[in-house]
PAROTI-653765 format. One line per field, with one value per atom (N, C-alpha, C): x, y, z; residue in three letters. Coordinates in nm, 3 decimals, always signed. Atoms other than C-alpha are relative to their C-alpha. Layout:
N
x	(X, ...)
y	(Y, ...)
z	(Z, ...)
residu	(Ala, ...)
This chain:
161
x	(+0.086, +0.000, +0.090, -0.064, +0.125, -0.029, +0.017, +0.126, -0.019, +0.028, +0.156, -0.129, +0.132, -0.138, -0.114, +0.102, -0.358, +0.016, -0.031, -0.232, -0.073, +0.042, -0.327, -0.126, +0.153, -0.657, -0.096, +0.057, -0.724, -0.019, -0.017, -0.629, -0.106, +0.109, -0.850, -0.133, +0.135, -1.138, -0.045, -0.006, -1.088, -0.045, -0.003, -1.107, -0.166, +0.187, -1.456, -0.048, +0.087, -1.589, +0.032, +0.026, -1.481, -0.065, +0.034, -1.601, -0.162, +0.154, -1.984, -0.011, +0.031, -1.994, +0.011, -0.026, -1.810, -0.017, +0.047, -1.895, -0.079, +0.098, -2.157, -0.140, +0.143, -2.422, +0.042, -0.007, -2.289, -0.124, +0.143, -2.604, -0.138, +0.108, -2.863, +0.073, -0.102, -2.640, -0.057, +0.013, -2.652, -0.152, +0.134, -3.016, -0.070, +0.036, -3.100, +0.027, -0.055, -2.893, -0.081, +0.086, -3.039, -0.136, +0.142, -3.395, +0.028, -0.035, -3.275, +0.025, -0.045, -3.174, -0.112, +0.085, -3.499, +0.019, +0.014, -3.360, -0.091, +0.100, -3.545, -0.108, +0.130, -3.887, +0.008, -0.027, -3.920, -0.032, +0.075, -3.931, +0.053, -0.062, -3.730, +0.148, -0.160, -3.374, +0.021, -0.042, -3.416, +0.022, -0.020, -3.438, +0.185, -0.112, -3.089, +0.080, -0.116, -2.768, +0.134, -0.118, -2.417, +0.033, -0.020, -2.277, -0.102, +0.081, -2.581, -0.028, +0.045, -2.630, +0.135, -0.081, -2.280, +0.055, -0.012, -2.290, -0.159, +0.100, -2.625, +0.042, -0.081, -2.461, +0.137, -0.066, -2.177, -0.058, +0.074, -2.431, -0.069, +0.011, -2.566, +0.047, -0.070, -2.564, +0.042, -0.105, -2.277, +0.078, -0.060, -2.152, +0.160, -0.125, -1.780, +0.053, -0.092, -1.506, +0.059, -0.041, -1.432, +0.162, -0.154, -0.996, -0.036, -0.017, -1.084, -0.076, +0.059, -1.378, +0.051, -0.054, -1.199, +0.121, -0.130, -0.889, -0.054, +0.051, -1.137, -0.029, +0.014, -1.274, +0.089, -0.117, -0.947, +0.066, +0.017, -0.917, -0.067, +0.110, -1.221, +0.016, -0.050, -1.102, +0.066, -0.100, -0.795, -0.031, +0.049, -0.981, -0.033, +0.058, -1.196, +0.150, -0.103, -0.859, +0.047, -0.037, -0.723, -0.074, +0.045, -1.003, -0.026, -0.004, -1.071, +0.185, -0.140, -0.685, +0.003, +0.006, -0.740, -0.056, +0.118, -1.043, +0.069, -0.048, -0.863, +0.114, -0.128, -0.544, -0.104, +0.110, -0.827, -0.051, +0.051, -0.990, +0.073, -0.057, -0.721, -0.077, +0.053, -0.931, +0.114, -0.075, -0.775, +0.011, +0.035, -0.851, -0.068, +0.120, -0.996, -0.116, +0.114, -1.299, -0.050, +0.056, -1.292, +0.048, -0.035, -1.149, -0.077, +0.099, -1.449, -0.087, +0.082, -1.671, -0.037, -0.052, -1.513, -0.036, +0.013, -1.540, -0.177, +0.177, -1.945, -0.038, +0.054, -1.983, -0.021, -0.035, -1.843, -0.077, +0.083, -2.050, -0.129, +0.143, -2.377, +0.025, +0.011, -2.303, +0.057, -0.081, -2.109, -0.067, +0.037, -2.155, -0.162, +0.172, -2.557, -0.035, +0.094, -2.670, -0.004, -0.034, -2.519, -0.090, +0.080, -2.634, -0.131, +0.176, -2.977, -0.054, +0.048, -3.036, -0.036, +0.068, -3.049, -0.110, +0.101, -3.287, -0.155, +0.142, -3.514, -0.023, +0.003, -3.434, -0.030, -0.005, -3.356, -0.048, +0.074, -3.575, +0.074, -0.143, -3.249, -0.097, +0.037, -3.366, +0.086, -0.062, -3.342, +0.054, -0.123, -3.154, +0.138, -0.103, -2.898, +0.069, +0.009, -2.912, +0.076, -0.047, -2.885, +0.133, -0.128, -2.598, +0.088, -0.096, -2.429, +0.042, -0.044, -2.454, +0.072, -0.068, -2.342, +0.140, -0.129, -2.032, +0.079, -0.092, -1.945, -0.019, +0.005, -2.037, +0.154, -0.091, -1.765, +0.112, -0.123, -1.521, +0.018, -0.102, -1.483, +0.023, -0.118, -1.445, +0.102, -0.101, -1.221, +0.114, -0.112, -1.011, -0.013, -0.035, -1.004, +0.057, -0.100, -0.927, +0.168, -0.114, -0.634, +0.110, -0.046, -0.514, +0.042, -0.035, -0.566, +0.143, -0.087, -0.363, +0.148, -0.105, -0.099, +0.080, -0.028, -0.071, +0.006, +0.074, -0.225, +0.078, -0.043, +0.043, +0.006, +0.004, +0.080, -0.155, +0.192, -0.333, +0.038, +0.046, -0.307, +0.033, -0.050, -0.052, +0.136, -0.156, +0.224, -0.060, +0.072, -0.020, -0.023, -0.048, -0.001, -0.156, +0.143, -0.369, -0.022)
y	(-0.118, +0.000, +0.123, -0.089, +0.331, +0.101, -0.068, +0.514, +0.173, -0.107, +0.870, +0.014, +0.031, +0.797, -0.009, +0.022, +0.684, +0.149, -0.078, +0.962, +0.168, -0.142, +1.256, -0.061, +0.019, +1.050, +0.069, -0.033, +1.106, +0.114, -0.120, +1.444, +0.087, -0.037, +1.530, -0.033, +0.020, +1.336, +0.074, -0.024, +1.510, +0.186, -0.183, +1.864, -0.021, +0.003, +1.773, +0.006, -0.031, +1.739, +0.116, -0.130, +2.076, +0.074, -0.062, +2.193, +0.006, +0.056, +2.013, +0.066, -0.033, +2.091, +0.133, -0.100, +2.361, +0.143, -0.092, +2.584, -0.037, -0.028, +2.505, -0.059, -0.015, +2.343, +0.010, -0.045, +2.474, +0.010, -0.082, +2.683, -0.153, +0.060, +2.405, -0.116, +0.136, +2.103, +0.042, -0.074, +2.288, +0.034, -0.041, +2.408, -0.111, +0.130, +2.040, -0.084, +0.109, +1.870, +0.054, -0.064, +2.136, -0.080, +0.029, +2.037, -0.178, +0.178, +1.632, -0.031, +0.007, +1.658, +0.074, -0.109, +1.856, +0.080, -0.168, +2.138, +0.127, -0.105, +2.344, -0.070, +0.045, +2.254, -0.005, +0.028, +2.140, +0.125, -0.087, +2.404, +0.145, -0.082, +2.653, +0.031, +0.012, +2.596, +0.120, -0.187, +2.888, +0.121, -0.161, +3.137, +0.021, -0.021, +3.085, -0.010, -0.012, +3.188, +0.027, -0.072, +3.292, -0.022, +0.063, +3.285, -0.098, +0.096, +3.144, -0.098, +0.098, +2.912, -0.121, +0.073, +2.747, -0.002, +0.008, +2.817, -0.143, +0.099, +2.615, -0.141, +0.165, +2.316, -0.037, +0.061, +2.314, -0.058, +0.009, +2.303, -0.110, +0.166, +1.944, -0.077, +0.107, +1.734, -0.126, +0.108, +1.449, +0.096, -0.051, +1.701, -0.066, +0.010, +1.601, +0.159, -0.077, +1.888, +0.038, +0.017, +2.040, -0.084, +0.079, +1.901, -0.117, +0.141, +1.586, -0.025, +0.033, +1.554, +0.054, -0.066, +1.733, -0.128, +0.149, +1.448, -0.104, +0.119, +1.174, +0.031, +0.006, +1.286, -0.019, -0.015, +1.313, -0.195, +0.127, +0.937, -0.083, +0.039, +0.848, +0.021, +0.014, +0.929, -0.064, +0.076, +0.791, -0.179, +0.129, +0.422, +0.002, +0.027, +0.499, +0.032, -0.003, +0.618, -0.133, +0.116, +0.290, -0.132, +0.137, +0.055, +0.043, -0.023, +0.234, -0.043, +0.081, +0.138, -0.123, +0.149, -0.201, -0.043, +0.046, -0.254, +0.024, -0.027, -0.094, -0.060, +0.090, -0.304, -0.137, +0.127, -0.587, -0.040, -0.014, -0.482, +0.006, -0.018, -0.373, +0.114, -0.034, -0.113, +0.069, -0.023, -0.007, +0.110, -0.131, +0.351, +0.085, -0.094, +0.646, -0.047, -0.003, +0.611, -0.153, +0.110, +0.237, +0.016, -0.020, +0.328, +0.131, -0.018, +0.569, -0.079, +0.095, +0.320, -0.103, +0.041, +0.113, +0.077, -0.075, +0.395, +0.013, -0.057, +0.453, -0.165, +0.044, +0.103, -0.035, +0.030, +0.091, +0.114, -0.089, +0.401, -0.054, +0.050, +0.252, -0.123, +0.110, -0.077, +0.018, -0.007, +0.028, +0.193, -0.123, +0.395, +0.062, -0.058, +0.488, -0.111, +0.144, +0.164, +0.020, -0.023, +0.240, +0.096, -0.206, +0.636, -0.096, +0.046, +0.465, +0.013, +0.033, +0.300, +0.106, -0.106, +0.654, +0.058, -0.022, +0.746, -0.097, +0.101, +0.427, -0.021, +0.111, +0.308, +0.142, -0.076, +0.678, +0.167, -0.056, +0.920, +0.145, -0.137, +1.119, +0.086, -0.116, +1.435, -0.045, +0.030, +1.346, +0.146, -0.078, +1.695, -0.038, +0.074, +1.543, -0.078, +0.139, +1.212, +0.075, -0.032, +1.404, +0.094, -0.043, +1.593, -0.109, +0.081, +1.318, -0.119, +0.084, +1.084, +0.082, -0.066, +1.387, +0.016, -0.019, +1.433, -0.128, +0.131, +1.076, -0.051, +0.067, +1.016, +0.033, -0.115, +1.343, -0.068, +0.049, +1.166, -0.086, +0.176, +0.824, +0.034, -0.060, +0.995, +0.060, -0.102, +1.215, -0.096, +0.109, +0.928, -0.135, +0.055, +0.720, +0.080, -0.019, +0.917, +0.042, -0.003, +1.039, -0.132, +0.161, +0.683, -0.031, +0.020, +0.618, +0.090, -0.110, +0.957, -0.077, -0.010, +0.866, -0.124, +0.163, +0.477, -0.058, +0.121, +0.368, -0.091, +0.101, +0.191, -0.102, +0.120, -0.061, -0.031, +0.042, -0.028, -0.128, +0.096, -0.187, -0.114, +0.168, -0.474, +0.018, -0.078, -0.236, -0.059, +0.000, -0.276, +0.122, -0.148, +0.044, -0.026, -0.010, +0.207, +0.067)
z	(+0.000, +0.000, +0.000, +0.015, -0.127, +0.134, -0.122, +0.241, -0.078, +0.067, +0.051, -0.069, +0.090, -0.207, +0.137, -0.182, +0.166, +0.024, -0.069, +0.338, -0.065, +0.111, +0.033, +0.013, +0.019, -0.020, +0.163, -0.081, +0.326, +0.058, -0.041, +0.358, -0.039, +0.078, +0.063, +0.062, -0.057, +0.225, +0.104, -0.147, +0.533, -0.077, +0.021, +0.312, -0.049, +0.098, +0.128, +0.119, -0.140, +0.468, +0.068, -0.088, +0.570, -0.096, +0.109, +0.246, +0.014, +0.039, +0.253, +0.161, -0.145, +0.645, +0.084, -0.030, +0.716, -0.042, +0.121, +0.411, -0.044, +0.087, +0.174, +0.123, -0.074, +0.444, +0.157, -0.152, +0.778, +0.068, -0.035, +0.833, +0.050, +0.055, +0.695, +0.106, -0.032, +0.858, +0.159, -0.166, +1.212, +0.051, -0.058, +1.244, +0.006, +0.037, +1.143, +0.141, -0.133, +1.406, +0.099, -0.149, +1.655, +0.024, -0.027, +1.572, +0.005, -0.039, +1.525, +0.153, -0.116, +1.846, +0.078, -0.124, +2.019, +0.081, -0.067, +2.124, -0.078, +0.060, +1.877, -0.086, +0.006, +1.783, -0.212, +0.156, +1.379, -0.076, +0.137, +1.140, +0.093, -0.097, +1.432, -0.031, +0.049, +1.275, -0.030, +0.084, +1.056, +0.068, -0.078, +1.307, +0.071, -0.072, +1.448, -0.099, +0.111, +1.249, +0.086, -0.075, +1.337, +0.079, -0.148, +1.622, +0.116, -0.063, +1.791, +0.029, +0.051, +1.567, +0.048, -0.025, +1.666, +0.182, -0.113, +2.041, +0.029, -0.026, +2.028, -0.039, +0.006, +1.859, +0.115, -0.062, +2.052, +0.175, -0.140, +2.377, -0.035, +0.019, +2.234, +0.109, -0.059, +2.504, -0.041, +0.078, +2.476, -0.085, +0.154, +2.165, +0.054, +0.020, +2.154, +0.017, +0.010, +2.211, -0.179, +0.139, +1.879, -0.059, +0.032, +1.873, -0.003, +0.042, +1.965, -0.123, +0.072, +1.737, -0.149, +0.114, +1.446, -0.052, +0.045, +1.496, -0.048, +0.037, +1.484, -0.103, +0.158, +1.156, -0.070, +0.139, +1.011, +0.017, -0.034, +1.164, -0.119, +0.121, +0.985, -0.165, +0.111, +0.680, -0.050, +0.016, +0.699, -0.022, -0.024, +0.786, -0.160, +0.145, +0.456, -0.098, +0.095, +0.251, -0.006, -0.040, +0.391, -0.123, +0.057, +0.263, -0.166, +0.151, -0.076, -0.081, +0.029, -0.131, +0.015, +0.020, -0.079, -0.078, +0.098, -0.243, -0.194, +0.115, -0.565, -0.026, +0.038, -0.540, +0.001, +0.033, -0.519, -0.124, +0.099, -0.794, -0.152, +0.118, -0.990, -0.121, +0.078, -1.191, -0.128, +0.114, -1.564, -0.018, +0.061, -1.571, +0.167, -0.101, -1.359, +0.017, +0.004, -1.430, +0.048, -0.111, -1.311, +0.116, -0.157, -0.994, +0.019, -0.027, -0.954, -0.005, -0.023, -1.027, +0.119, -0.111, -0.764, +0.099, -0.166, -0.484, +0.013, +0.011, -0.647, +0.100, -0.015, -0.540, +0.166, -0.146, -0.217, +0.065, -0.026, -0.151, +0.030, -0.001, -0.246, +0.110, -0.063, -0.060, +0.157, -0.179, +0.251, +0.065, -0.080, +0.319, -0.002, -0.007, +0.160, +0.105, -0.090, +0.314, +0.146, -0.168, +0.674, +0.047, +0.000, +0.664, +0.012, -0.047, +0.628, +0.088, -0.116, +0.880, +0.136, -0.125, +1.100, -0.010, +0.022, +0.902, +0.020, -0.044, +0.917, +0.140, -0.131, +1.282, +0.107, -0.104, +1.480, -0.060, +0.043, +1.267, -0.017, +0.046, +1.176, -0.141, +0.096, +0.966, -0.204, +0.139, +0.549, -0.052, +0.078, +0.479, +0.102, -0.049, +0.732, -0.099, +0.080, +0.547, -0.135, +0.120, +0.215, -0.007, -0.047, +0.354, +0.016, -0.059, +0.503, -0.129, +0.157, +0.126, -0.116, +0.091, -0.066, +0.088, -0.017, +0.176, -0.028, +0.037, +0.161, -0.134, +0.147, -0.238, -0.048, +0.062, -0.310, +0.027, -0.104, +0.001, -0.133, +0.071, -0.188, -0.071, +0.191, -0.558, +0.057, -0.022, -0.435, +0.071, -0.060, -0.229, -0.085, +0.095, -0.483, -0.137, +0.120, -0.775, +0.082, -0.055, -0.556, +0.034, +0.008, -0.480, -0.142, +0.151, -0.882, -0.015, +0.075, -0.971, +0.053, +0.005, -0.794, +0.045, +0.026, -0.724, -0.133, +0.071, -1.054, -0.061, +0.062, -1.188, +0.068, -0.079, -0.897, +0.043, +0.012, -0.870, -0.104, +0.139, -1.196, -0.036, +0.006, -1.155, -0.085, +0.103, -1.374, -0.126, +0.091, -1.640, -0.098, +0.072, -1.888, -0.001, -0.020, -1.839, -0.159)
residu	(Unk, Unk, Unk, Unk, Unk, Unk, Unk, Unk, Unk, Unk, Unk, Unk, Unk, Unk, Unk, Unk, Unk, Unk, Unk, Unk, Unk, Unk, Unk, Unk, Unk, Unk, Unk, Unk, Unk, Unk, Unk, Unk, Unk, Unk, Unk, Unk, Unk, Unk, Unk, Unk, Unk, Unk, Unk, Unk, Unk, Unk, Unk, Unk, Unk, Unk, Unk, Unk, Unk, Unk, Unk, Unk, Unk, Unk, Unk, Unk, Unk, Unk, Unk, Unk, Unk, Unk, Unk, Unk, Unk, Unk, Unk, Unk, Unk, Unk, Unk, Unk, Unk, Unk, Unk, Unk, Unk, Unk, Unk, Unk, Unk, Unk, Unk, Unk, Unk, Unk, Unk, Unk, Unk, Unk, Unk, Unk, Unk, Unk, Unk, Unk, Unk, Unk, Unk, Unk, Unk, Unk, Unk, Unk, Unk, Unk, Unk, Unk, Unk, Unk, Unk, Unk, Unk, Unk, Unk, Unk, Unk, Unk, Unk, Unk, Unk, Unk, Unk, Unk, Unk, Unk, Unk, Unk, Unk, Unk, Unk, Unk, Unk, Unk, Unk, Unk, Unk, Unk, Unk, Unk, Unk, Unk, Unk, Unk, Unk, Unk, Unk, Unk, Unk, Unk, Unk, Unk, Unk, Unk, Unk, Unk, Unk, Unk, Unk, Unk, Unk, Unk, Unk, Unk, Unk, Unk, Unk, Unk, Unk, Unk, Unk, Unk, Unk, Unk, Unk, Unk, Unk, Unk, Unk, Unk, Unk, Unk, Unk, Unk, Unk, Unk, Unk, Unk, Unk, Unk, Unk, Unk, Unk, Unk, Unk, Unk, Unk, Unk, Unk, Unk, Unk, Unk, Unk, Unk, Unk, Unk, Unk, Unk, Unk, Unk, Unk, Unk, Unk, Unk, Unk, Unk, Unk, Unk, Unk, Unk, Unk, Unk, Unk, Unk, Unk, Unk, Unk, Unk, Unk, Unk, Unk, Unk, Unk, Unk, Unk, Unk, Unk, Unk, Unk, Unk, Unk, Unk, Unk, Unk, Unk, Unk, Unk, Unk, Unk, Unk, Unk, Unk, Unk, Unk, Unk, Unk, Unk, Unk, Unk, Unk, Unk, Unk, Unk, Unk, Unk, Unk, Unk, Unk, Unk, Unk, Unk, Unk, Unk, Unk, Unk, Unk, Unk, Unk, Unk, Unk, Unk, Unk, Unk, Unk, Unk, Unk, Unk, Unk, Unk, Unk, Unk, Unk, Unk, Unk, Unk, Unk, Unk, Unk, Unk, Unk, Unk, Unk, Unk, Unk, Unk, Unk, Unk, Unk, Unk, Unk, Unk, Unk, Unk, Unk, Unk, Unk, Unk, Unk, Unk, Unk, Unk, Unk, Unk, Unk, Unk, Unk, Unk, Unk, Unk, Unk, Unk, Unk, Unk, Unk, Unk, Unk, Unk, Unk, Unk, Unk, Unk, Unk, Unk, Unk, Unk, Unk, Unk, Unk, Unk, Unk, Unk, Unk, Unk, Unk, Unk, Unk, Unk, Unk, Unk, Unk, Unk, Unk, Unk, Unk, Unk, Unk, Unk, Unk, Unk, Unk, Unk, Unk, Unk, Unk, Unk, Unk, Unk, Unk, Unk, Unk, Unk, Unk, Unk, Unk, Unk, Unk, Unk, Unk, Unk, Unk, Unk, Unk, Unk, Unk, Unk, Unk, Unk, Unk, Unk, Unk, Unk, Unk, Unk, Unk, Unk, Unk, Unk, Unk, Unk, Unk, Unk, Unk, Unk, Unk, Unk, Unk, Unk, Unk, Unk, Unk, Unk, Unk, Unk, Unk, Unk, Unk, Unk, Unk, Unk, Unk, Unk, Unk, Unk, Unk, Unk, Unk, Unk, Unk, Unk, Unk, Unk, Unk, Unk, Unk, Unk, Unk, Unk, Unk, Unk, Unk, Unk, Unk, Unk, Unk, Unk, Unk, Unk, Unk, Unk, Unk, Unk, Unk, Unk, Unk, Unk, Unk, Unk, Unk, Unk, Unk, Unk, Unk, Unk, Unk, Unk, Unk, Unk, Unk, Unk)
């Protein structure tokens, strides 16, 4: 296993999630959890922004400490950089675009499928849900083509793609 190739995939994975979370649905992501969590009553999210809006999440009881919980994500990535590198020296795919294919499937079969279940079993909020499948669809392309870019010749078996 190319430790560099892991290591960038995971770095990258670790940036899409500040990207989907931290920037594009901060706001929407946060007023969600609030109300998922019953501190604010459904359809109440909207009123809180800004600073508020992130003193109220971090007041989540249980919430995690942001360092630690910031390390573990970058953890969590690393695990998924990890197994999308296996799975693709498994697979062996010929090309980019099959080593996306590869990360689409491991998506659909390991990561949508999981995410589910909060939704069926613990009545987790579906813009969560749809948050939480678009950060991890972006994660695996993005840690896999990285893996490809810069493994692919030993992906491939030293096979000319």
């Amino acid at each position: 296993m190319n430790l560099v190739a892991v290591l960038a995939a995971a770095i990258a994975m670790y940036f899409v999630g500040f990207v989907i979370y931290g920037l594009v649905f901060q706001e929407v992501w946060s007023q969600q959890t609030l109300e998922n969590h019953g501190i604010l009553a459904p359809g109440e999210g909207a009123n809180l922004t800004g600073q508020d809006l992130a003193n109220a999440v971090m007041g989540i009881p249980g919430a995690m400490e942001m360092a630690p919980a910031m390390s573990l994500g970058f953890v969590i990535s690393l695990a998924a950089a990890i197994g999308i590198a296996v799975m693709l020296r498994m697979t062996r795919p010929r090309s980019l675009a099959a080593a996306l294919g590869t990360a689409a499937i491991l998506w659909v079969g390991f990561a949508a499928s999981t995410l589910a279940y909060n939704v069926v079993y613990s009545s987790e909020s579906r813009i969560i849900f749809g948050i939480d499948l678009l950060h991890l669809f972006i994660g695996y392309l993005t840690g896999a083509a990285v893996i490809y870019i810069i493994d692919g010749k030993a992906i491939r078996g030293g096979v000319p793609g």
